[in-house]
PLY file of the C-alpha trace (Angstrom):
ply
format ascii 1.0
element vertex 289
property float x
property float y
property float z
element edge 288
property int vertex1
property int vertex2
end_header
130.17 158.46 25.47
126.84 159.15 27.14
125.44 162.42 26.94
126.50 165.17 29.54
128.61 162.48 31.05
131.89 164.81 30.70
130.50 168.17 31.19
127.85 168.14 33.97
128.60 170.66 37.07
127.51 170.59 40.58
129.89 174.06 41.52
130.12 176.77 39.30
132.21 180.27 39.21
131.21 183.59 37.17
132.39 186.67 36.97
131.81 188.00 40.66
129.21 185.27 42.05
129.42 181.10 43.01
126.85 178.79 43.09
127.14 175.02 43.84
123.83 172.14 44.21
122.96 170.38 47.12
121.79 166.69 47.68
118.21 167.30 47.81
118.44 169.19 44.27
118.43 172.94 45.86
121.07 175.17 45.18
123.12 177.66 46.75
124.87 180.84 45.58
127.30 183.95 47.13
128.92 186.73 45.65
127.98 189.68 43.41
123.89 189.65 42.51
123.37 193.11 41.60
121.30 191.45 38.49
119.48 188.59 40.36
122.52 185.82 39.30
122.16 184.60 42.95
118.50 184.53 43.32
118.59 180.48 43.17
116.43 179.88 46.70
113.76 178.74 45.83
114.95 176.29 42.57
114.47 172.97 43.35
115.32 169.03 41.64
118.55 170.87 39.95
121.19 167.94 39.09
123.64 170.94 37.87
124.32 174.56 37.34
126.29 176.89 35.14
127.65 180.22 35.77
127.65 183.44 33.04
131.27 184.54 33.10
133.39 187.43 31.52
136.80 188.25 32.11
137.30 190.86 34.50
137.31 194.35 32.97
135.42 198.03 34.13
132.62 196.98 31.73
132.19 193.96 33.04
130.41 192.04 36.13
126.51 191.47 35.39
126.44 187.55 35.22
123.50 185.29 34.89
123.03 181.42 36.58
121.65 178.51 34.76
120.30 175.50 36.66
119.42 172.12 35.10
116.54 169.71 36.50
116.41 166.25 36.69
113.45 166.27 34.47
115.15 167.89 31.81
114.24 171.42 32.02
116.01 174.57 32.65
116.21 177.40 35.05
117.94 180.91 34.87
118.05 184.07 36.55
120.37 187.37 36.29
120.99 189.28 33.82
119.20 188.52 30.39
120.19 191.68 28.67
120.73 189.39 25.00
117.83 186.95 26.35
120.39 184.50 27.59
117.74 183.26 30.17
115.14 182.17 27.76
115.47 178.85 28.50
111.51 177.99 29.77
110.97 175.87 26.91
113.98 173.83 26.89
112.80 170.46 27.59
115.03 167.25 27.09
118.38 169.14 28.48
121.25 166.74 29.99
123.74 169.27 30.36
124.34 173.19 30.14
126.75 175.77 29.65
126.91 179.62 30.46
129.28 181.97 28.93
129.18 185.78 28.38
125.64 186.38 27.58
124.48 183.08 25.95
123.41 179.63 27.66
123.89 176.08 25.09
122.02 173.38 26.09
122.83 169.93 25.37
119.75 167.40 24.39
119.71 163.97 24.58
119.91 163.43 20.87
123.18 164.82 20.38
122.04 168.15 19.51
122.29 171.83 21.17
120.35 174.30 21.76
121.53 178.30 22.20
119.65 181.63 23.14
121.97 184.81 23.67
124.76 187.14 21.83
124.58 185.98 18.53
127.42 188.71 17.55
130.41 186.32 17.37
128.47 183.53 16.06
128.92 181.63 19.38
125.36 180.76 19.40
125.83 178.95 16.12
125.40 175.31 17.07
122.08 174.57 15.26
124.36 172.18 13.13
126.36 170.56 15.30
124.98 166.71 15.69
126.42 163.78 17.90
127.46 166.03 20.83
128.42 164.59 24.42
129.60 167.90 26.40
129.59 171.69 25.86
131.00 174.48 27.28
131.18 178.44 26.92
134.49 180.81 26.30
133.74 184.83 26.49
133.29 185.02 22.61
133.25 181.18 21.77
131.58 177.62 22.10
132.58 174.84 22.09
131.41 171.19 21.76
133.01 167.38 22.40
131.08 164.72 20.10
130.74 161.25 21.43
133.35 159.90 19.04
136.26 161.85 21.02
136.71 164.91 18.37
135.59 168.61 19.30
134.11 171.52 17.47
134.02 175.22 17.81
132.22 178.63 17.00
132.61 181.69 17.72
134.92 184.13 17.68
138.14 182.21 16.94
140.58 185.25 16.69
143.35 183.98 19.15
142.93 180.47 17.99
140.63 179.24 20.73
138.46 177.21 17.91
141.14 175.57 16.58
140.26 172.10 18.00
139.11 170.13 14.91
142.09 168.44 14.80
141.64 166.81 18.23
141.04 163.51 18.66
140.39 161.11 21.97
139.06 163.85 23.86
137.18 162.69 27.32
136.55 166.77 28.20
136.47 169.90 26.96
136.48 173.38 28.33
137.04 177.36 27.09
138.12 180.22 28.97
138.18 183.81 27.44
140.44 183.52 24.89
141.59 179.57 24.96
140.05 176.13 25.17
141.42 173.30 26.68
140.58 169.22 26.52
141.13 166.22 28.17
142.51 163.33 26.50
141.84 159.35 27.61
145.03 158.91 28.53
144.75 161.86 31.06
146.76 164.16 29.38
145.81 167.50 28.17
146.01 169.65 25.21
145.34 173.49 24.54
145.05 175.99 22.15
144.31 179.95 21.73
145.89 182.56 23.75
149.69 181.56 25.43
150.11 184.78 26.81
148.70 184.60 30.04
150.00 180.70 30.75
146.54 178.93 30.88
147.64 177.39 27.69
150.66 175.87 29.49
149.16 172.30 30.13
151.89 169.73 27.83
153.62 168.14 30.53
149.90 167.65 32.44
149.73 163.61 33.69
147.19 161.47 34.71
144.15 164.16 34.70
140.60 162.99 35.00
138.96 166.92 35.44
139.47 170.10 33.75
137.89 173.39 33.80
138.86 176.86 32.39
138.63 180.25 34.06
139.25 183.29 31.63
142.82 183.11 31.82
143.43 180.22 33.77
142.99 176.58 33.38
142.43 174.28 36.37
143.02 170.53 36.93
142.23 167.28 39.01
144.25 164.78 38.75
143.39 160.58 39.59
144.54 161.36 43.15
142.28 164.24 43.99
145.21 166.40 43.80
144.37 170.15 42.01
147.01 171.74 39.64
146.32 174.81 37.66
148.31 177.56 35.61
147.63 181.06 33.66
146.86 184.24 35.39
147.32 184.27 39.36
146.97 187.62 39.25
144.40 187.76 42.67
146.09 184.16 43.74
143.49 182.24 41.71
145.76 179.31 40.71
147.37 178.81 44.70
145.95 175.12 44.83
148.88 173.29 44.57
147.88 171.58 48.68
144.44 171.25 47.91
143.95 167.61 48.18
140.87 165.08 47.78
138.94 167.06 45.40
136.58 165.82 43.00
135.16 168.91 41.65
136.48 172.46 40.75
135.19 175.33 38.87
136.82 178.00 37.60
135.98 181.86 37.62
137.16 185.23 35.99
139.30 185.53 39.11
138.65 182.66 41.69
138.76 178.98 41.92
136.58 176.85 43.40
137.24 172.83 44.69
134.87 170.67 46.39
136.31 167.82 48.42
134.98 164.33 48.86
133.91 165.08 52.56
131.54 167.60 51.34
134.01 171.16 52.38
134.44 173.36 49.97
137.99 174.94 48.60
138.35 178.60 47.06
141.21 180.69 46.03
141.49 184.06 44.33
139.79 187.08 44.17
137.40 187.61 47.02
135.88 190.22 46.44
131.41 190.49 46.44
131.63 187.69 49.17
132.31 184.98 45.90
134.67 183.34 47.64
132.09 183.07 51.00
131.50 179.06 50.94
133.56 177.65 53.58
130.23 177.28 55.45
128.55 175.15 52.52
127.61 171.83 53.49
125.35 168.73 52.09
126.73 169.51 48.36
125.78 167.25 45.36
129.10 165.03 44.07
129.64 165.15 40.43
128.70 161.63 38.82
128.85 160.70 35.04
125.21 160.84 33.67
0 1
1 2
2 3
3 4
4 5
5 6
6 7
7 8
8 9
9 10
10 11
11 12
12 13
13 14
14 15
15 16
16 17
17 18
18 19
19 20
20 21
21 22
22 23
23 24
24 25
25 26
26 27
27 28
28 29
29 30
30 31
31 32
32 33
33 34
34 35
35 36
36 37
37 38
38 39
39 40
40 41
41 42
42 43
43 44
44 45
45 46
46 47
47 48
48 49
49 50
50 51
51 52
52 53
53 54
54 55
55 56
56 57
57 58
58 59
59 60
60 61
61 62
62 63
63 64
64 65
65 66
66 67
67 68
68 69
69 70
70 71
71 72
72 73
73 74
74 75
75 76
76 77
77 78
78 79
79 80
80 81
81 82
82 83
83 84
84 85
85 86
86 87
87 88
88 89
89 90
90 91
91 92
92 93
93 94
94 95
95 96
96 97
97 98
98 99
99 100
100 101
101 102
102 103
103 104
104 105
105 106
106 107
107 108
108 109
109 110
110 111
111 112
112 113
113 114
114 115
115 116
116 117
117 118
118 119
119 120
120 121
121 122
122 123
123 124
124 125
125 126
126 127
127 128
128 129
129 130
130 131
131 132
132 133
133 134
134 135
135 136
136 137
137 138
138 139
139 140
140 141
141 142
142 143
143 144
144 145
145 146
146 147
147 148
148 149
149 150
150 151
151 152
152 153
153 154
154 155
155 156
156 157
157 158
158 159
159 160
160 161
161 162
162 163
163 164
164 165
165 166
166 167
167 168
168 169
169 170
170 171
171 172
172 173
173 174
174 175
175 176
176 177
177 178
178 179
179 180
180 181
181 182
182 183
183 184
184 185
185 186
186 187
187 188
188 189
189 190
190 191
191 192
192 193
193 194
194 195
195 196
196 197
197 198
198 199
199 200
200 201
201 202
202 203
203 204
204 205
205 206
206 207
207 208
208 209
209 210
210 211
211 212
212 213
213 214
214 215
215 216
216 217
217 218
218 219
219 220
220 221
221 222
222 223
223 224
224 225
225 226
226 227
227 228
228 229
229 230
230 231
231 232
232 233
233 234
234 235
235 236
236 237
237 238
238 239
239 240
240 241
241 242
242 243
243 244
244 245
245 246
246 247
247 248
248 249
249 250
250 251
251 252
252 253
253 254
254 255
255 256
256 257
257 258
258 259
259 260
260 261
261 262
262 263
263 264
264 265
265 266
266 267
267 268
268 269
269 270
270 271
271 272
272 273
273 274
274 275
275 276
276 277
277 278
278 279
279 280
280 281
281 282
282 283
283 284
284 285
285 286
286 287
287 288
């Protein structure tokens, strides 16, 4: 599996904001930026983005954004209260990953690199080796290594790092408290918390995407159709006639889709102006390197 082939994003959703890259490697945000996490104007040859997320609480909403250049270095801005945007000297980066203060970065040699909340040991990765996609949880990390299995750190109280008995894995993804991955076959397995249903994903077909919001796990399947289940508290998961789709990204409260024609999808929470993209246009497609 090549590197960053299964985890790199050209739409993003955070806690209150939503950013997305455009074909000429600029990138666009809306929403909440009270601490700068949509100040993206002036970045330029970005190939992919990741947005900070939290589940939605009183104490929570500061987010950060993390953009990723075709030359292999790495931009942030927002909040860098536990230095999560310390990422100048990255060089070598295929793919990256945001999650509640912290930012992984995947290098080319299999390896990953982490700045951030070290509390929870989610920044723990300096061991990991042979890694092909990343991705953040609230408390917990996760990586997919090139032979198919997955690893995890972190805060694994609810079971969300239980994955090392995975196997076959294509994709892998982590909400707040649960991660979810994508088999060959395209279907889908899941572990941590059950309570709010984004751990509901067993009878899941022919799936080619996934992505996980804090309590809610989101889907593409091979016909560009978008399924998704968990909390719907704000109407996050009513994409069941969203069609042609080959991206999505999933927030604290909102869902994003971007179709093949370019338009862009949301659902959810709408608060901040996050869910302010239906005027988006010229947005990068997702490819596999």
């Amino acid at each position: 599996m090549e590197r960053g082939a299964a985890g790199r994003s050209v739409l993003a959703a955070g806690r209150r904001h939503s950013v997305a890259v455009r074909w000429d490697g600029t990138v666009v945000a809306v929403g909440d930026s009270r601490a700068g996490e949509c100040d993206v104007d002036r970045w330029d040859g970005v190939v992919a983005v990741a947005a900070g997320n939290v589940h939605t609480a009183p104490n929570t909403g500061r987010s950060h954004t993390v953009g990723l250049r075709v030359d292999g270095t790495v931009l942030a801005t927002g909040w860098n209260g536990d230095r999560q945007c310390e990422v100048r000297g990255w060089r070598g980066v295929v793919e990256v990953a945001a999650g509640w203060r912290r930012t992984l970065g995947l290098l080319a040699d299999g390896t990953v690199l982490a700045t951030g909340r070290a509390a929870e040991g989610a920044c723990d990765v300096a061991a990991w080796r042979d890694i092909a996609a990343i991705s953040c949880g609230d408390w917990h990390s996760v990586g997919l290594r090139s032979d198919g299995t997955a690893v995890g750190v972190g805060n694994g109280g609810r079971g969300q790092c239980a994955v090392g008995s995975w196997d076959d894995l294509v994709a892998i993804a982590a909400g707040s408290v649960h991660t979810v991955g994508l088999r060959a076959d395209g279907r889908v397995v899941a572990t941590g918390a059950a309570s709010s249903g984004a751990t509901a994903v067993d009878r899941w077909r022919d799936v080619v995407a996934i992505v996980a919001g804090s309590h809610h796990t989101v889907a593409i399947d091979a016909s560009g159709r978008v399924r998704a289940t968990g909390d719907d508290g704000h109407g996050q998961c009513a994409v069941e006639d969203w069609t042609d789709v080959v991206a999505v990204a999933a927030g604290s409260t909102h869902t994003l889709g971007l179709r093949a024609d370019g338009t862009v999808l949301s659902a959810g929470d709408d608060a901040d102006g996050r869910r302010d993209v239906a005027s988006w246009s010229g947005l990068l497609r997702p490819t596999t390197g």
